[in-house]
ROLO-223120 format. One record per residue (C-alpha): residue in one letter; x, z, y negated. Coordinates in steps of 0.2 Angstrom, whole numbers, plus 5000, padded with zeros to 4 digits. Last residue first. Layout:
N
aXZY/...
***
This chain:
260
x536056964727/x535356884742/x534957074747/x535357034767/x535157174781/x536357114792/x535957164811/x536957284817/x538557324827/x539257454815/x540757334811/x539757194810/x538657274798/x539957314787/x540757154786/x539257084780/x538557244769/x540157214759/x539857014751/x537957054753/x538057164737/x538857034729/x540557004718/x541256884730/x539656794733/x539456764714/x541056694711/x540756574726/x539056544715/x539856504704/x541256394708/x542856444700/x543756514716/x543256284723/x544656234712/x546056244722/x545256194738/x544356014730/x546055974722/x546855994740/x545655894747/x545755764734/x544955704719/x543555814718/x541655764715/x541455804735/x542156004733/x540655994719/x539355954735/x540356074746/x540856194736/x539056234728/x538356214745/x539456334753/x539156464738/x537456464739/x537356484757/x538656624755/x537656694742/x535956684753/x536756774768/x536256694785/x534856724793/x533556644782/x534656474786/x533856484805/x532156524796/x532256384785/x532756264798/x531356354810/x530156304793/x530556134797/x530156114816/x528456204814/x527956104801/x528455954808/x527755974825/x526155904823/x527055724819/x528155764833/x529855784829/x531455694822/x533055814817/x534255804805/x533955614795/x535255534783/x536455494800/x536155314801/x535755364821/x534455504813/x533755364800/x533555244816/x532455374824/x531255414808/x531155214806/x532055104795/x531054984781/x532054844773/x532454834755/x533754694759/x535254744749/x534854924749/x534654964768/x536254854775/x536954924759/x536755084765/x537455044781/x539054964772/x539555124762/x539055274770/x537755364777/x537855514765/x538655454751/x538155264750/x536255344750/x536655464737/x537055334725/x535955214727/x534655334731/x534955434714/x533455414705/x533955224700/x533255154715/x533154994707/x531654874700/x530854704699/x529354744713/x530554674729/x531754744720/x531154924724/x531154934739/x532355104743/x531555124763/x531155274775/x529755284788/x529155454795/x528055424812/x529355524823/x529055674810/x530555684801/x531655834796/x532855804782/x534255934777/x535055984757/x533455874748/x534055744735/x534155614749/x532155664752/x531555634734/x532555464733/x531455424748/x530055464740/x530555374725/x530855204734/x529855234748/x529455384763/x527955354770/x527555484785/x527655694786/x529455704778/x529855864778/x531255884768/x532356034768/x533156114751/x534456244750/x534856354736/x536156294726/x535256204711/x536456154698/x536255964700/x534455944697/x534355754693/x533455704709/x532455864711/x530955874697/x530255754706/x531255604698/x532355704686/x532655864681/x532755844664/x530755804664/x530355614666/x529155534657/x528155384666/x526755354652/x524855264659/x524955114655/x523855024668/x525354954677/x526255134674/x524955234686/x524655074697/x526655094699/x526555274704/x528355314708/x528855364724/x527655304740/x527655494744/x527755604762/x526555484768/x524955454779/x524555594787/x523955704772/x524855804757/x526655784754/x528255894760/x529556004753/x530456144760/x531056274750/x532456414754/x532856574747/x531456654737/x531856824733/x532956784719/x531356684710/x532456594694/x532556434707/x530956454716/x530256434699/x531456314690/x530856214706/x528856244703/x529056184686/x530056034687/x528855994700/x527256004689/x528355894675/x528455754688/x526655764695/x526255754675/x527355604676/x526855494688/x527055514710/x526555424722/x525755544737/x525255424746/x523555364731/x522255464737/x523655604745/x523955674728/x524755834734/x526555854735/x526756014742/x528056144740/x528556274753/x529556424747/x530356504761/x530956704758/x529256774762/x527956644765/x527656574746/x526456414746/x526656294732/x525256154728/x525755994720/x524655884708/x523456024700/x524456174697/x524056304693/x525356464691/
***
């Protein structure tokens, strides 16, 4: 498929998407939106892709977020279902997702980025949710996610003020995985994917499946009862992959994984 606002590069299992309107960060409006939704039902429905990594086009940012000279001048700001990027409101998608952020990082971008499973920044990356300082909220999920994955009071410290943090302070807040060389990114990101590639897909699928609805749970013991019913835990129980694991452990091989 065309596309004229992101470009999608497929390199065996890894699916790499790239937001590509580098002329104005990386910002993103809604036919960008509807593109993405696209390319993610895509890699979703594609059961020989297994991981994506997503990243923006240029030096200068991974994406300024929402295109605010785009809606200034008029231009229409429709969401797909999926949300902001296609990602933010894609709740079902357990395959995982890695973030590159390449530089800029802001309000929708960074939203983009806390959708995404692992972030890997180069030591350039800057993050921030500003969007009172223009009249708005980081209502694609950063003041949600954010709170969930650094916690309560240092997400705050970043929401409250709007301030920029740096690819090295996002790894001690704990939202960031690993920080890089800004020519190493690449490189850095797709040995994440490479290292998942190992693993079985279904039993990637189903840990992140039990893990982020395990979360949604009221307890521990609620999260452990109810995780049989998953899906994809479903799935990896009734998979090929399910027998050749144990089999190829016994016969002292590598595992030959059909991600189905």
């Amino acid at each position: 498929m065309a596309y004229e606002f992101i470009s999608v590069e497929r390199d065996g299992p890894v699916t790499v998407v790239t937001l590509n309107r580098p002329d104005v960060m990386n910002a993103l409006h809604s036919p960008a939106h509807h593109e993405l939704h696209d390319a993610f039902d895509a890699f979703a429905a594609d059961p020989d892709q297994w991981v994506a990594i997503v990243t923006g086009a240029g030096e200068r940012a991974f994406s300024a977020g929402n295109d605010l000279k785009h809606q200034a001048t008029g231009g229409g700001m429709g969401l797909p279902p999926s949300g902001f990027a296609g990602l933010t409101e894609r709740f079902d998608l357990t395959k995982p997702l890695i973030a590159a952020v390449n530089g800029v990082a802001m309000g929708g971008g960074f939203e983009i980025a806390l959708a995404c499973d692992l972030i890997i920044a180069a030591e350039t990356a800057t993050f921030a949710l500003p969007e009172p300082r223009v009249g708005l909220a980081a209502l694609a999920g950063g003041l949600h996610r954010l709170p969930r994955q650094i916690g309560e009071k240092r997400a705050m410290g970043m929401i409250l003020t709007g301030r920029r943090v740096s690819a090295a302070e996002g790894r001690e807040l704990g939202f960031v995985n690993e920080v890089v060389p800004a020519a190493d990114l690449m490189t850095a990101a797709r040995r994440w994917a490479a290292q998942i590639c190992e693993l079985s897909p279904m039993s990637i699928r189903a840990s992140k499946e039990a893990v982020f609805k395990g979360l949604d749970e009221v307890s521990l013991a609620a999260a452990m009862a109810a995780q049989m019913r998953y899906p994809a835990i479903s799935a990896m129980l009734r998979s090929e992959d399910f027998k050749e694991g144990p089999m190829a452990f016994a016969q002292k091989r590598p595992p030959q994984w059909k991600g189905r």
